[in-house]
ZALODREN-235841 format. One record per residue (C-alpha): x, y, z. Coordinates in Angstrom, 2 decimals. Example, Ala and Ser with C-alpha at 12.3 -4.5 7.8 and 13.67 -1.06 7.14 Angstrom:
<pts>
PT        x        y        z
PT    12.30    -4.50     7.80
PT    13.67    -1.06     7.14
</pts>
This chain:
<pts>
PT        x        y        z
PT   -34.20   -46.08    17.58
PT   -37.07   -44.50    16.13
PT   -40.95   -43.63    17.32
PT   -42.27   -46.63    15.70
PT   -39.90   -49.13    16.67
PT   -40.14   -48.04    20.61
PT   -44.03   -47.66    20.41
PT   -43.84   -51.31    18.83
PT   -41.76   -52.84    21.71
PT   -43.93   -51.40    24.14
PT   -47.03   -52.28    22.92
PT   -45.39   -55.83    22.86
PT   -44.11   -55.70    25.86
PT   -47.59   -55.00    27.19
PT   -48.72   -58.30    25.49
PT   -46.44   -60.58    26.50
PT   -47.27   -58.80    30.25
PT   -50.98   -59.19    29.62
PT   -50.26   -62.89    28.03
PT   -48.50   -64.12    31.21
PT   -50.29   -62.39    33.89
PT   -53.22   -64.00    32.19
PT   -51.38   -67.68    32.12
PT   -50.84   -67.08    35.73
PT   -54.07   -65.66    36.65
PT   -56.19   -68.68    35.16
PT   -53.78   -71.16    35.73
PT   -53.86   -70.44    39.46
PT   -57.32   -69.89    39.99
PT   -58.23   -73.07    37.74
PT   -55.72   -74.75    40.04
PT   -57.05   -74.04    43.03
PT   -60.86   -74.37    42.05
PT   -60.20   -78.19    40.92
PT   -57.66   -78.46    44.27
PT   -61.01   -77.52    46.33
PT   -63.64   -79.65    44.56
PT   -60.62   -82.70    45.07
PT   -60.46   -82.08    48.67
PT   -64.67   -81.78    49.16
PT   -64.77   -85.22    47.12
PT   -62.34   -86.90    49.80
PT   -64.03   -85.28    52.36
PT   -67.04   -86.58    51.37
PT   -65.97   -90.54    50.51
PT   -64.06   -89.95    54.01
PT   -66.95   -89.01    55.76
PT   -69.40   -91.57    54.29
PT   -67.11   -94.37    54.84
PT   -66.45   -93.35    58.62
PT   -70.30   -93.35    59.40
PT   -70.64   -97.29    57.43
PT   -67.59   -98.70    59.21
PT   -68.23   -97.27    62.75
PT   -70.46  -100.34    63.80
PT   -68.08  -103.00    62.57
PT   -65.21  -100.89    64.51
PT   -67.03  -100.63    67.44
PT   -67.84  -104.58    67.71
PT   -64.15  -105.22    66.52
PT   -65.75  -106.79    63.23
PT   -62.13  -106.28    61.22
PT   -63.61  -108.26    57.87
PT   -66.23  -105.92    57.45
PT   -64.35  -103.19    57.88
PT   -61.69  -104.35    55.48
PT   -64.02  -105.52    53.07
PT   -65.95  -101.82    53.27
PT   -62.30  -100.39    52.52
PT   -61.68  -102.75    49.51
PT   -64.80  -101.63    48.20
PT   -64.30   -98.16    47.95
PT   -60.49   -98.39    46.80
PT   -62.02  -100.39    43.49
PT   -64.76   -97.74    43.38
PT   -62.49   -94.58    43.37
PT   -59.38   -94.42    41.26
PT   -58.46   -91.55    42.34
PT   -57.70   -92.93    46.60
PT   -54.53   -94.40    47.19
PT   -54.73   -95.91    50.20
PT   -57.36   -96.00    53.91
PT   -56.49   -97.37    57.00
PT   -58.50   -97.63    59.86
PT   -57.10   -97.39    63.42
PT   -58.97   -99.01    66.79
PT   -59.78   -96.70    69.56
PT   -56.48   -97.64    71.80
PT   -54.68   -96.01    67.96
PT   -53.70   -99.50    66.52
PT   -54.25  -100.17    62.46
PT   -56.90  -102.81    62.52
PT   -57.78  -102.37    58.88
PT   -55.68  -100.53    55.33
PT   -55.23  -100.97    51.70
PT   -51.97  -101.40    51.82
PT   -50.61  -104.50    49.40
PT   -47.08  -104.85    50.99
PT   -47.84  -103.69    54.64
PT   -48.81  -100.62    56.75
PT   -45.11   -98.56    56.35
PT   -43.36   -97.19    59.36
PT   -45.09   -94.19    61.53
PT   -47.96   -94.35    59.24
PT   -50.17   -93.35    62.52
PT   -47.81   -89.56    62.48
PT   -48.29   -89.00    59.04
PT   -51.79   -86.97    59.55
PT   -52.08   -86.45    63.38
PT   -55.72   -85.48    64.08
PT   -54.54   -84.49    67.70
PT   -57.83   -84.63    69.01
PT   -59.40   -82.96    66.16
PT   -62.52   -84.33    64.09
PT   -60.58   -83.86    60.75
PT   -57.62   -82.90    59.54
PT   -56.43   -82.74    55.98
PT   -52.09   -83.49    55.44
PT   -50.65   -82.51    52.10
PT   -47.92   -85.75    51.51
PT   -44.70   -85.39    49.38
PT   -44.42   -89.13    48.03
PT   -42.51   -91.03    46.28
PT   -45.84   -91.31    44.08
PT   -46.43   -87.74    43.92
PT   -48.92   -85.60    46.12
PT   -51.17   -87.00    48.14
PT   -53.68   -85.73    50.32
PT   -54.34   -87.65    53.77
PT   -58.15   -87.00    54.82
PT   -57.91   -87.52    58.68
PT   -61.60   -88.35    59.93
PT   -62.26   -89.46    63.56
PT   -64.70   -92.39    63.95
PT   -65.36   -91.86    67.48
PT   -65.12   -88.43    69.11
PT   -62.45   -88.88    72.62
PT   -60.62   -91.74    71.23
PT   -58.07   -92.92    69.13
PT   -60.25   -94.59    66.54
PT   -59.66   -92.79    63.19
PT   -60.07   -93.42    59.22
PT   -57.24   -92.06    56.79
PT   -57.91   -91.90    53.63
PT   -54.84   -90.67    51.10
PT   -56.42   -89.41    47.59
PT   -54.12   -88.51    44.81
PT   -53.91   -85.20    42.59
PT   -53.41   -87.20    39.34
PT   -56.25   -85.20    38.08
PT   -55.39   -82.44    39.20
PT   -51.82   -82.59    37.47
PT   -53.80   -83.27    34.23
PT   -55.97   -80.50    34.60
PT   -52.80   -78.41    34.76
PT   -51.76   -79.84    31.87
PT   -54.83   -79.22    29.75
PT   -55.05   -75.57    30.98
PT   -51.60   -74.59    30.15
PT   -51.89   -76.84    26.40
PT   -54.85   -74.66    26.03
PT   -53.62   -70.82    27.38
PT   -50.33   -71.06    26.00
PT   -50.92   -71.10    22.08
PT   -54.27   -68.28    22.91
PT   -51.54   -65.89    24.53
PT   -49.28   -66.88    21.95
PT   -51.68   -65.38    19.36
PT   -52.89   -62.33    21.69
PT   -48.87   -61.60    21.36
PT   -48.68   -62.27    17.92
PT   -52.00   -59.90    17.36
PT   -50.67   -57.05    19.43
PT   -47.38   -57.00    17.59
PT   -49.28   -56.33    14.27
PT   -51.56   -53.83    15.89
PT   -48.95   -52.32    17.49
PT   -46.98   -52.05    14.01
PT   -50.43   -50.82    12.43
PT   -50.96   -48.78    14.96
PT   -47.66   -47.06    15.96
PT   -47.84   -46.12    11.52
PT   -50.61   -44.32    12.21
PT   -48.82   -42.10    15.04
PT   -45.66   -41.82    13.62
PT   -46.61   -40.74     9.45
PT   -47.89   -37.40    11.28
PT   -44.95   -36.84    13.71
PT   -42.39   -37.43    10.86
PT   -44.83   -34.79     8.75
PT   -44.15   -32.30    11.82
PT   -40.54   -32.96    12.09
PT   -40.28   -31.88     8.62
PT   -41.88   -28.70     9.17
PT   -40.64   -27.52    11.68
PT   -37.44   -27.88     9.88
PT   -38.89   -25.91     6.99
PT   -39.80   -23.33    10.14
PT   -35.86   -23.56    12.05
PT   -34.69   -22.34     7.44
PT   -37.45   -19.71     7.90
PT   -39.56   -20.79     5.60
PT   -42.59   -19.37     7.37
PT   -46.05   -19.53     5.84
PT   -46.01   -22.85     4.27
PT   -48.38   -25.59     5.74
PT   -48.28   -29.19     7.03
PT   -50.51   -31.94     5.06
PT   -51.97   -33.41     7.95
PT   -55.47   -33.76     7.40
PT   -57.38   -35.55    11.09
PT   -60.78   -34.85    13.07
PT   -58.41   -35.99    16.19
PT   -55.81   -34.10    18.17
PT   -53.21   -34.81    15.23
PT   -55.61   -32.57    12.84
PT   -55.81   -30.24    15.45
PT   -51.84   -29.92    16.13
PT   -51.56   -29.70    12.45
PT   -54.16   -27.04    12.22
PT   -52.36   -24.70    15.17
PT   -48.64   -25.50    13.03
PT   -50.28   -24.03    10.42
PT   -51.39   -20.77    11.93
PT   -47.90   -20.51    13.84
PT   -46.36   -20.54    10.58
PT   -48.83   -17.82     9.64
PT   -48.55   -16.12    12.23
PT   -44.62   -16.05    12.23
PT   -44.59   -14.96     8.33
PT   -46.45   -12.03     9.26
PT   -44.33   -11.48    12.31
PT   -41.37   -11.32    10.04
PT   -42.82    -8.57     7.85
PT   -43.36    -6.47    10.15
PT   -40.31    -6.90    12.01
PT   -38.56    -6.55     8.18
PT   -40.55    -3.16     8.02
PT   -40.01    -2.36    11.46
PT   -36.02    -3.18    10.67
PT   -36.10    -0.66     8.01
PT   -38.07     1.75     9.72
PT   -35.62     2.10    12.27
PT   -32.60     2.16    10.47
PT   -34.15     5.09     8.33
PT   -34.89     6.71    11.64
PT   -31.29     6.66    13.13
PT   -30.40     7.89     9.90
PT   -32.70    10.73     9.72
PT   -31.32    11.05    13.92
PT   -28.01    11.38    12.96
PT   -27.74    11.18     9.30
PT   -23.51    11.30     9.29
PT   -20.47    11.76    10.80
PT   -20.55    15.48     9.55
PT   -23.54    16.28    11.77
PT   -21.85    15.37    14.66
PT   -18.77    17.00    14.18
PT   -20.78    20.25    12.82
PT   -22.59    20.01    16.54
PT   -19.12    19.37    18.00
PT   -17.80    22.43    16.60
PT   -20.27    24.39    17.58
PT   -19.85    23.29    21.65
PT   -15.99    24.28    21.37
PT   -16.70    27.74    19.60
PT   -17.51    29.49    22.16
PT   -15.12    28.72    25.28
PT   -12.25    28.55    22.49
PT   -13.46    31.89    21.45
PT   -12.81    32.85    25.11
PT    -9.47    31.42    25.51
PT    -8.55    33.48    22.25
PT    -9.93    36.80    23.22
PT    -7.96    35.91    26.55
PT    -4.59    35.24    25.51
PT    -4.68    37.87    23.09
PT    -4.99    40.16    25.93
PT    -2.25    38.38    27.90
PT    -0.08    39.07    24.74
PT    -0.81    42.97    24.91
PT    -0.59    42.65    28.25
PT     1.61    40.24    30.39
PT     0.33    40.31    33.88
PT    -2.62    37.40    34.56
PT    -4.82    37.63    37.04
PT    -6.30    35.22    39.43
PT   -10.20    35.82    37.82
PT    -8.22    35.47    34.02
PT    -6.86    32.19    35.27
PT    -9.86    30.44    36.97
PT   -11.98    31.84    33.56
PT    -9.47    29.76    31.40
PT    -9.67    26.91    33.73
PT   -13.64    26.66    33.46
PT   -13.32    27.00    29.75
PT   -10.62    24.41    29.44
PT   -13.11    22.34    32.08
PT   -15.77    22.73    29.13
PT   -13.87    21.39    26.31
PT   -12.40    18.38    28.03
PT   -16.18    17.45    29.24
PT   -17.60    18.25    25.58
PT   -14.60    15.78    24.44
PT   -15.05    13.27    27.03
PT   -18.78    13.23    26.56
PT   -18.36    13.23    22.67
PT   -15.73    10.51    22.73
PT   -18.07     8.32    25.37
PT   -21.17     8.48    22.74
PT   -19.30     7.55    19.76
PT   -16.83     5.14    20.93
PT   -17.65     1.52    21.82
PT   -16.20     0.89    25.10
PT   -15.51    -2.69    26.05
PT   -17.35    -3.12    28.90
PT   -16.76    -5.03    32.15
PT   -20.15    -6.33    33.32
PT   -20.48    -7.92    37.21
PT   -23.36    -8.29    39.41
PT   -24.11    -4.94    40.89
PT   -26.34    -3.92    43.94
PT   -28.87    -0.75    42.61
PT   -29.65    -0.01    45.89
PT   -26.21     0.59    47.00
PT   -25.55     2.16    43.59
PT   -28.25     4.83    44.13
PT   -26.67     5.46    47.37
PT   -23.16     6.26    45.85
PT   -24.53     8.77    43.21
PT   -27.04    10.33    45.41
PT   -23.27    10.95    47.65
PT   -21.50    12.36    44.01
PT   -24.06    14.77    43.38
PT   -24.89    16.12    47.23
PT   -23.30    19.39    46.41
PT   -25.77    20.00    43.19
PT   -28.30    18.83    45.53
PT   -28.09    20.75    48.42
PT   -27.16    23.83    46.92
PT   -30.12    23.48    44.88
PT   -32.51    23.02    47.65
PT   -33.57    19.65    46.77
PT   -35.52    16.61    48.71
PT   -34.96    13.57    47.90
PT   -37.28    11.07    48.89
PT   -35.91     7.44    48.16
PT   -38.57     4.41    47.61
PT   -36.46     1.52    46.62
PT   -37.19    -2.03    47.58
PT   -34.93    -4.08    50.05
PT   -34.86    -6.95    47.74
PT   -34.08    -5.68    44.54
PT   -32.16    -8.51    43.14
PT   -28.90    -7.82    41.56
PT   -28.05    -7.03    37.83
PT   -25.24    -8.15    35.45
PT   -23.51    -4.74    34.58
PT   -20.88    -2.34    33.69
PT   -20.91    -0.64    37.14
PT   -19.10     2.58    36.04
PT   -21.45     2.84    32.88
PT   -24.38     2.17    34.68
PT   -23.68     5.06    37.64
PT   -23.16     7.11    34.76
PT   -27.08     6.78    33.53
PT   -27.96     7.11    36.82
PT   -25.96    10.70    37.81
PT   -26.84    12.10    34.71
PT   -30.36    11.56    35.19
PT   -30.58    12.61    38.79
PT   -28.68    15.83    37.92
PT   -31.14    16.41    35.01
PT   -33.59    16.25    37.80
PT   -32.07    19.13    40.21
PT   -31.48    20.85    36.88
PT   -35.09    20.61    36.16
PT   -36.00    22.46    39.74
PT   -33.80    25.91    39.70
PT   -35.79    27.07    42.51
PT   -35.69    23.48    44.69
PT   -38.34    20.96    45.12
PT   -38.30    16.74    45.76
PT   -36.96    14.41    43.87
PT   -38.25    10.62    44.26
PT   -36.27     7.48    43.40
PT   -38.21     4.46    42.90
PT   -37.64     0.35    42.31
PT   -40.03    -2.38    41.24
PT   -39.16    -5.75    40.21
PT   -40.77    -8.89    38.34
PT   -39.76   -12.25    36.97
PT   -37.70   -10.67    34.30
PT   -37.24    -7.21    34.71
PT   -36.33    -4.20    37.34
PT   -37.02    -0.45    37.16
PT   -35.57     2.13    38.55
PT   -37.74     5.00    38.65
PT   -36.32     8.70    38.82
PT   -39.23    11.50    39.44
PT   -39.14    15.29    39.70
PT   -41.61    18.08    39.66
PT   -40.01    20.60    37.30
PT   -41.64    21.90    34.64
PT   -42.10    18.44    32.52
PT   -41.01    18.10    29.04
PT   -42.22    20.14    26.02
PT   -44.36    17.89    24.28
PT   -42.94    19.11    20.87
PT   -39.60    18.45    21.84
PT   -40.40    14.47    23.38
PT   -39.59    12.94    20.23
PT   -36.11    14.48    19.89
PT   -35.21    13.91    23.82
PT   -32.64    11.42    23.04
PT   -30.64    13.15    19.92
PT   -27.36    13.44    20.44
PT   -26.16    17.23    20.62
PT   -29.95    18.28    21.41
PT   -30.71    20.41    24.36
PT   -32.41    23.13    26.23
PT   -29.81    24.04    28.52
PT   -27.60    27.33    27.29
PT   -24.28    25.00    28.67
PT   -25.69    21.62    27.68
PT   -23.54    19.73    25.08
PT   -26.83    17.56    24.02
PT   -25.06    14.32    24.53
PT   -26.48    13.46    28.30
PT   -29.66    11.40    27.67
PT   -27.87    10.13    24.31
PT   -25.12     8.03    25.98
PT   -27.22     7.13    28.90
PT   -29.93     5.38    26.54
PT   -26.52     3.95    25.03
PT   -25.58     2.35    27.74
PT   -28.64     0.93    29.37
PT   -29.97    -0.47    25.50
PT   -25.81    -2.15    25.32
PT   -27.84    -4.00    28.66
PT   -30.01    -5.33    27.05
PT   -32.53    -2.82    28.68
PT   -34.58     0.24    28.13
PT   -34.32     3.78    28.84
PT   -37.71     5.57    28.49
PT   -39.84     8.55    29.85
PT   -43.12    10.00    30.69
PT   -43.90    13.89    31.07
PT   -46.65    16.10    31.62
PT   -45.53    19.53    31.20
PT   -45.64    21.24    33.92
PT   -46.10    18.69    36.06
PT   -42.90    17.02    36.13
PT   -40.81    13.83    34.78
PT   -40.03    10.55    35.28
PT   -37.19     8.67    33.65
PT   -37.35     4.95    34.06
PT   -34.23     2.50    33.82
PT   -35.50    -0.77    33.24
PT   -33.02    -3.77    33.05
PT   -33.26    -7.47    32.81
PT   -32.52    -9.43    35.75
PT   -29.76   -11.51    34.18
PT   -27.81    -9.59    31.36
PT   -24.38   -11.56    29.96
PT   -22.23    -9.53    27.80
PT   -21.81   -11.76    24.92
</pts>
């Protein structure tokens, strides 16, 4: 069902509401005006006949009474019957042509009232008994039953009338409605076509919506968001390319790496050579030759499994990991570096850091290699602080020292692979680590003043899937 069609059956549906609560509305208060000038009319002939008739009741004069009774009956069409009753409650006078009927004295008990009104269900139709005593503390009374012919014809009118007017409201409101809901919907179905011309990526075409209204000013804001999203994907086009050129220029082949590979093995393979060479002149080993081969072999296998960690893509296992317990474990690997190195570390890490999807062995790996930079950036001791923050969508972990800070000609080339200022450094650290927290979906940054110290920030979104 389209726009049009559903604004259409509402806007009839409010018609035909408005139609009938109007029918009802009128109806009923029409009703019940013409019900209240019928009962003031009884009332009234009631009334007047009680005060002409009280002398001929009171001296018993029966003729005169009837004959007043007769006299209004062929006045008043609308009265359909009077009786008169004495003041001991017998019927001493009516109109009626075959008889008083049975228990006519219970059929509007005044009950020592001065009037009463009785609404009658007859075989005739309504009727309304007017109850009017003649003489207050007695029994004497004047009934008068009036009918609601009229009234029934008024109802009849009213409704002959209302009817075919809501009729024609309806009918109106479904053409407006049809007119109207055009109006509406011509625009929408001008959007929906755009912004399937926006979901190709067409950006920077316009709608033809032309308005002074909110539709002209919808149109006006789809036209600057397509704008506004062609020049957003120029830049990120150029941005694209400027980045790809930039890892290129970063690592620009396979032969670079390997040629800075190489050169990390050269020199503890160039001890094990010069090593066995003298075991081969000379047979006998002793403990300091063995424990020198066993750091150098200790070198190779962590240049190879550091290499092997950057350049291969590891499938990773991701879970919901706790950072504050995580700091806790790698702050426990690297005591020994710590407290050898007469380090403080101060820890500022929120209780409620909420947890984050992750490769748990990955993302301890960032983390000790970026605490151990820190000790490494203190030879002669000093504090370390560890620091967490958190938002809607993201939380840091922040990792401060006060070392010497960073070169500022050598920030832009912290993350190279193979580049370092360490004599043993294999380069390949701060590489895999911003690796691993970008495969996060996160980001890895710094900020240094030299001489003054570093901090490395982890920041990571709150809920990471590993599709």
């Amino acid at each position: 069902m389209n726009l049009r069609t559903k604004i259409t059956i509402l806007t009839t549906a409010i018609a035909v509401s408005v139609g009938l609560l109007i029918i009802v509305s009128i109806r009923g208060e029409i009703i019940n005006a013409f019900r209240g000038e019928l009962e003031k009319r009884a009332v009234s002939i009631a009334v007047n006949l009680s005060d002409r008739i009280a002398n001929h009741v009171l001296l018993k004069d029966y003729f005169q009474t009837s004959k007043a009774l007769n006299e209004v009956m062929h006045k008043e069409e609308d009265v359909e019957y009077i009786f008169v009753t004495s003041e001991e409650g017998r019927v001493i006078a009516h109109t009626f042509s075959e008889g008083t009927p049975p228990d006519i004295i219970q059929w509007n008990p005044l009950n020592n009232n001065e009037r009463h009104i009785q609404l009658l269900d007859t075989e005739k139709g309504y009727i309304r008994d007017i109850g009017i005593s003649i003489f207050k503390g007695t029994k004497s009374e004047l009934h008068l039953g009036i009918r609601e012919d009229n009234l029934n014809h008024t109802r009849t009118r009213v409704r002959n009338i209302t009817v075919p007017l809501v009729l024609l409201v309806i009918f109106l409101g479904i053409i407006a409605s049809f007119i109207f809901s055009r109006f509406i919907t011509e625009p929408l179905k001008k959007f929906v076509e755009f912004t399937k011309v926006l979901g190709r990526g067409e950006y920077g075409k316009k709608v033809d919506v032309s308005s002074a209204d909110e539709v002209g000013y919808l149109a006006r804001n789809f036209n600057r968001l397509s704008m506004e999203l062609k020049i957003a994907q120029e830049k990120m086009e150029e941005a694209y390319t400027y980045t790809h050129l930039l890892q290129a220029e970063k690592l620009s082949s396979v032969g670079q790496i390997s040629a800075g590979l190489a050169h990390e093995l050269k020199n503890p393979m160039t001890t094990l050579k010069m090593l066995f060479q003298a075991f081969k002149e000379q047979p006998d080993m002793t403990k300091e030759d063995a424990e020198i081969i066993n750091n150098e072999i200790e070198k190779i296998d962590n240049v190879l499994k550091n290499f092997l960690g950057f350049v291969k893509q590891k499938s990773s296992l991701f879970e919901y990991v706790n950072l504050n317990e995580m700091i806790e474990r790698v702050l426990s690997l690297a005591t020994f570096d710590i407290e050898n190195s007469n380090i403080i570390v101060q820890k500022d890490m929120l209780e409620n850091l909420p947890e984050v999807k992750a490769d748990r062995a990955l993302l301890e790996q960032v983390f000790l290699n970026l605490i151990l930079n820190a000790v490494h950036a203190m030879p002669d001791g000093g504090e370390i602080r560890i620091s967490g923050k958190t938002d809607e969508f993201f939380t840091e972990v922040m990792i401060w020292d006060k070392g010497g800070g960073i070169p500022s000609d050598i920030q832009s080339r912290i993350f190279e692979p193979f580049f370092t200022t360490k004599e043993d450094g294999t380069g390949l650290g701060l590489s895999i680590a911003y690796n691993i927290v970008k495969s996060h979906g996160g980001k890895l940054f710094f900020n240094s003043n030299d001489g003054k110290g570093t901090v490395f920030t982890v920041r990571l979104p709150n809920e990471v899937s590993n599709e």
